[in-house]
C-alpha positions in Angstrom: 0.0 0.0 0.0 1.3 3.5 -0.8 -0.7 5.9 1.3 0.8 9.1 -0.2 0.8 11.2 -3.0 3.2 10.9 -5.6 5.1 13.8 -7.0 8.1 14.3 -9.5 11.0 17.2 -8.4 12.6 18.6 -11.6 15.8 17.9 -10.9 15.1 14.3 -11.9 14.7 15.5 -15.5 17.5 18.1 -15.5 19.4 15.6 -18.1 16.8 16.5 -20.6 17.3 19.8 -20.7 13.5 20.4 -21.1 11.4 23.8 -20.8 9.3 23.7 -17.6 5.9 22.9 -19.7 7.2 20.0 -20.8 8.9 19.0 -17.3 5.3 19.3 -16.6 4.2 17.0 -19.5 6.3 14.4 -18.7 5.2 14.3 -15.1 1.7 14.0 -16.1 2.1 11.5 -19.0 3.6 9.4 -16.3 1.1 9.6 -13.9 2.3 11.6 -10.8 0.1 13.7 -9.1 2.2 16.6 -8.5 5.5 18.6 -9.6 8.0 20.9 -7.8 9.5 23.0 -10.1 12.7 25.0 -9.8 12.7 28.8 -9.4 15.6 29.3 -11.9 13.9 27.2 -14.6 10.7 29.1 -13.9 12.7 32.3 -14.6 14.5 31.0 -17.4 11.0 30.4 -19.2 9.7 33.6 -18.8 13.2 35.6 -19.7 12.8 33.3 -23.1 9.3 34.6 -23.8 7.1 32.4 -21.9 4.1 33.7 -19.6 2.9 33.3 -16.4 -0.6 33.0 -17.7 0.7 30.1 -20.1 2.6 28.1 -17.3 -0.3 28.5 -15.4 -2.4 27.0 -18.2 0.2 24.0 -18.7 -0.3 23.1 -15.0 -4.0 23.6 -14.6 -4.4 21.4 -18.2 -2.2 19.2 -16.4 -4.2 18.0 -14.0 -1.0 18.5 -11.6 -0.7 20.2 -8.2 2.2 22.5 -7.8 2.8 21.6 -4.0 6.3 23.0 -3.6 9.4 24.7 -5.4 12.7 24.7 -5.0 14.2 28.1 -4.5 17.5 29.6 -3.3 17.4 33.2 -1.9 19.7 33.5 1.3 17.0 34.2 4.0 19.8 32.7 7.0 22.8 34.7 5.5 25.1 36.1 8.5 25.9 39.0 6.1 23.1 41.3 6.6 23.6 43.3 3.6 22.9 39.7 1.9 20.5 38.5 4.1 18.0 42.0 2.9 18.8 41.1 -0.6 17.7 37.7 -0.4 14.5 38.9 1.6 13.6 41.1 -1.3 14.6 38.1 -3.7 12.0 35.7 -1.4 9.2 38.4 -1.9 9.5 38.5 -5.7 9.9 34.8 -5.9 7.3 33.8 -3.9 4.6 36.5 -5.6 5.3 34.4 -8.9 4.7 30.9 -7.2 1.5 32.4 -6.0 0.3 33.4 -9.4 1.3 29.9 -10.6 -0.9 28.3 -7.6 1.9 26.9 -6.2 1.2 26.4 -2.0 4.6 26.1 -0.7 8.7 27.0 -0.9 11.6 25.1 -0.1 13.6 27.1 3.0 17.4 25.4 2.7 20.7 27.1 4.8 21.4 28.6 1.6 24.0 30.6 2.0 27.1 31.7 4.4 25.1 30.3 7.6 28.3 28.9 9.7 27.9 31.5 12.1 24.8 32.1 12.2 23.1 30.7 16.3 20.3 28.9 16.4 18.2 31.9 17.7 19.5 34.0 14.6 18.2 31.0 12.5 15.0 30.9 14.0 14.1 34.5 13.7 15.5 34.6 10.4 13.0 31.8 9.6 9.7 32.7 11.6 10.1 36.7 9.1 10.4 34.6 5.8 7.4 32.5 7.3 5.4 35.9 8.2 6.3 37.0 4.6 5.6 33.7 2.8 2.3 34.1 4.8 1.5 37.4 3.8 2.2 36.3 0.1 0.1 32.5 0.5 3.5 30.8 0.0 4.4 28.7 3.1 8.2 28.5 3.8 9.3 24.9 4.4 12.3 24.8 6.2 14.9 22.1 4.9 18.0 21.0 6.7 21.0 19.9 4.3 23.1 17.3 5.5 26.5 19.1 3.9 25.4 22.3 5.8 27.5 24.1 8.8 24.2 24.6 10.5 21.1 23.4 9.9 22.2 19.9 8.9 20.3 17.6 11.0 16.4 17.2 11.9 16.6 16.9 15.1 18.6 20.9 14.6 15.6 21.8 12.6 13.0 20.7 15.3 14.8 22.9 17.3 14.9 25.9 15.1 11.3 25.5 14.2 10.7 25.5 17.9 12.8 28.2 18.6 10.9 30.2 15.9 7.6 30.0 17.6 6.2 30.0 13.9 2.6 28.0 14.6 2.0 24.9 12.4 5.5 25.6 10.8 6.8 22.9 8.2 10.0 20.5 7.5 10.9 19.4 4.2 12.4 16.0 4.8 15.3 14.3 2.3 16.5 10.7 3.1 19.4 11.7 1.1 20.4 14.8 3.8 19.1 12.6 6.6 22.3 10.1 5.9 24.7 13.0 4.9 23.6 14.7 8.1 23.6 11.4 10.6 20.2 11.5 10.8 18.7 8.6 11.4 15.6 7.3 10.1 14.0 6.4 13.3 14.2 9.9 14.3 10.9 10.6 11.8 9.1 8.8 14.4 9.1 11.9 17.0 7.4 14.1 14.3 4.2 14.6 13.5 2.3 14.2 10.2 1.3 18.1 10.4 4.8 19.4 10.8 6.1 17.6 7.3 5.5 20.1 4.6 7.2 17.6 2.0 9.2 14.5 2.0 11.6 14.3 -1.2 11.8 10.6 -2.1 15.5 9.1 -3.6 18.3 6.4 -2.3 21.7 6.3 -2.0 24.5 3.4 -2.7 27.0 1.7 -0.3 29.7 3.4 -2.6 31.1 5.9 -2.1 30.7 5.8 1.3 28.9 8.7 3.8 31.7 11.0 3.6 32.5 11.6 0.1 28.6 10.8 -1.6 27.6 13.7 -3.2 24.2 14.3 -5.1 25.2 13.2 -8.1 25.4 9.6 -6.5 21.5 9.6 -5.4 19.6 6.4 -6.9 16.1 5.5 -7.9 14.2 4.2 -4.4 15.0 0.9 -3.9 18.2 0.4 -5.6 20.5 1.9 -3.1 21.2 1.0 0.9 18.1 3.4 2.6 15.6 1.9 5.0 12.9 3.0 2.9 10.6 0.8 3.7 10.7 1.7 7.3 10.7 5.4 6.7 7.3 4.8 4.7 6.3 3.0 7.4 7.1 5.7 10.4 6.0 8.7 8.1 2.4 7.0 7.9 2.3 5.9 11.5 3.1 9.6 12.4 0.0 10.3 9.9 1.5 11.8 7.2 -0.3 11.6 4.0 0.8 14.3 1.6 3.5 14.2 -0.9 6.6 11.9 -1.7 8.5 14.1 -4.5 11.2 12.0 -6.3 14.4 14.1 -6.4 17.1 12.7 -8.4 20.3 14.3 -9.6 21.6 11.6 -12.2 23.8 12.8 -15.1 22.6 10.1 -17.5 20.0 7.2 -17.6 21.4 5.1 -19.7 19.4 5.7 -22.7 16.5 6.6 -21.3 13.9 8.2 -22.0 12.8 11.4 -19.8 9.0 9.3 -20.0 11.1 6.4 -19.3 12.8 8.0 -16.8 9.4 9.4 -14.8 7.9 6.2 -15.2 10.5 4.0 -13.9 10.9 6.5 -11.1 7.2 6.9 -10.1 6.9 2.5 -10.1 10.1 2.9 -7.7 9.0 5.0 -5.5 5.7 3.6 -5.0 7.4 -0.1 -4.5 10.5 1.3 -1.8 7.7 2.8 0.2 4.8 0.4 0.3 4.2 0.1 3.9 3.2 -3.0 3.8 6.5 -4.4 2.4 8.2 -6.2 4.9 11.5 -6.1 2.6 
C-alpha cells in the first residue's frame, strides 16, 4: 500500500534539458500527481518569452498540483547586507509561485550560515514565514546534510521551535538525513502536520557517507536506505501528503525522460509500500 501522493521534483529530469511545460508533460504522462518545479527554470522560461498566464495554463491542463518549489534566496545569511537582498529576492519569488498556484517553498541554509546561532536562525525563519504568509506561500524549512548549521532534523526541530512560527513545516530528504547522521527512526518523533514535504530518492553503499555527493542519489529501492521503514514511520506519524522524487543523475542510460518518470514513479511507489516487509 502507498498511502501518499506521488510527485516528481525537476531535478530528476534536468538531463533532458527540457522547458518547464514540458517537465510538466512528462510528469503527467507518467502519472504523478504533482510537480516541484525550480525557481531558476521558472525564470528562465519567462526571460525566453514564456508567460505566467501560459505556465499557469500547462499546470491547470495538467491535471497536476504545484505543491512545492525549489528556491534559493539567502534568508539565513550572517551578512546582513545579503541576508536583505535575499529577503527582497523571497518576496518577488514567492509573488510568482503564488500566481502559478503553487502552495509552498523550499527554505534550505542557503548561504554563508556557519555562524549564524540557532536563535538567529530561527528568527530569520519565523520573518520569511510571516512573509511567505503574507504572500500565500508557506516556507518549508529544509535541513542539508552538507550544511554548517542546519544539517540535521533533530537541529531543525529545534529551530522551528525556537521560531515560535505556529503549524511551521519541515521538508524532509532521506538523502540529507544520511549525509547529516540522521537517522531514520528519528521521523518517528514528528508529527504528520509538521512535514510540509518528504523528497523521495536512495543512495548506494559506494562511495561511502563521507565523500557521496548528489550526483550519486539512486532511484528508491536500488541503493542502501531503510525506505521501507521510513514509509512505514512517516504513515504511523499520519502523514499523508506528498513523496516528491528528487534525483540528480547525469545520465540514464538511454533513457527516455517518459522512461525516466515512469521508472521513477513505479520505484518509488514499491520502496515505500508500507506493507512491504523487505
Amino acid at each position: 500500500m502507498f498511502p501518499f501522493k506521488a510527485a516528481l521534483n525537476a531535478s530528476t529530469l534536468f538531463p533532458f534539458e527540457l522547458e518547464v511545460p514540458e517537465q510538466i508533460a512528462v510528469a503527467a504522462r507518467a502519472g504523478y500527481e504533482g510537480i516541484e518545479l525550480w525557481v531558476p527554470q521558472i525564470k528562465s522560461y519567462l526571460a525566453g518569452g514564456g508567460t505566467i498566464a501560459a505556465l499557469r495554463s500547462c499546470l491547470e491542463e495538467s491535471g497536476l498540483a504545484f505543491p512545492n518549489a525549489i528556491a534559493f534566496f539567502r534568508w539565513a545569511d550572517e551578512v546582513e547586507t545579503e541576508r536583505e537582498a535575499a529577503f527582497e529576492q523571497a518576496e518577488r519569488e514567492m509573488q510568482l509561485l503564488s500566481e502559478l498556484g503553487c502552495g509552498a517553498v523550499a527554505a534550505p541554509p542557503f548561504g554563508e550560515v556557519g555562524r549564524v546561532s540557532a536563535d538567529e536562525l530561527a528568527a530569520r525563519f519565523a520573518r520569511l514565514v510571516e512573509l511567505g504568509r503574507s504572500i500565500g506561500i508557506e516556507p518549508y524549512l529544509e535541513f542539508w546534510g552538507r550544511a554548517p548549521k542546519l544539517s540535521r532534523l533533530d537541529e531543525a526541530r529545534d529551530i522551528l521551535r525556537r521560531s515560535g512560527v505556529s503549524d511551521g513545516k519541515l521538508l524532509l530528504d532521506p538523502f540529507h538525513m544520511y549525509t547529516g547522521g540522521s537517522a531514520i527512526a528519528e521521523l518517528g518523533a514528528l508529527t504528520g502536520a509538521e512535514i510540509g514535504i518528504c523528497h523521495a530518492n536512495d543512495y548506494p553503499a559506494s562511495p561511502g557517507v563521507e565523500s557521496i555527493g548528489d550526483g550519486d542519489r539512486v532511484f528508491p529501492g536500488e541503493g542502501i536506505a531503510p525506505l521501507h521503514d521510513a514509509a512505514k514511520i512517516l504513515h504511523r506519524v499520519g502523514y499523508d501528503g506528498y513523496l516528491s522524487l528528487e534525483l540528480f543523475v547525469a545520465d540514464f542510460g538511454g533513457l527516455t525522460a517518459d522512461e525516466a518518470a515512469s521508472k521513477g514513479l513505479q520505484a518509488m511507489r514499491e520502496a515505500f509500500d508500507v506493507e512491504s516487509g523487505m
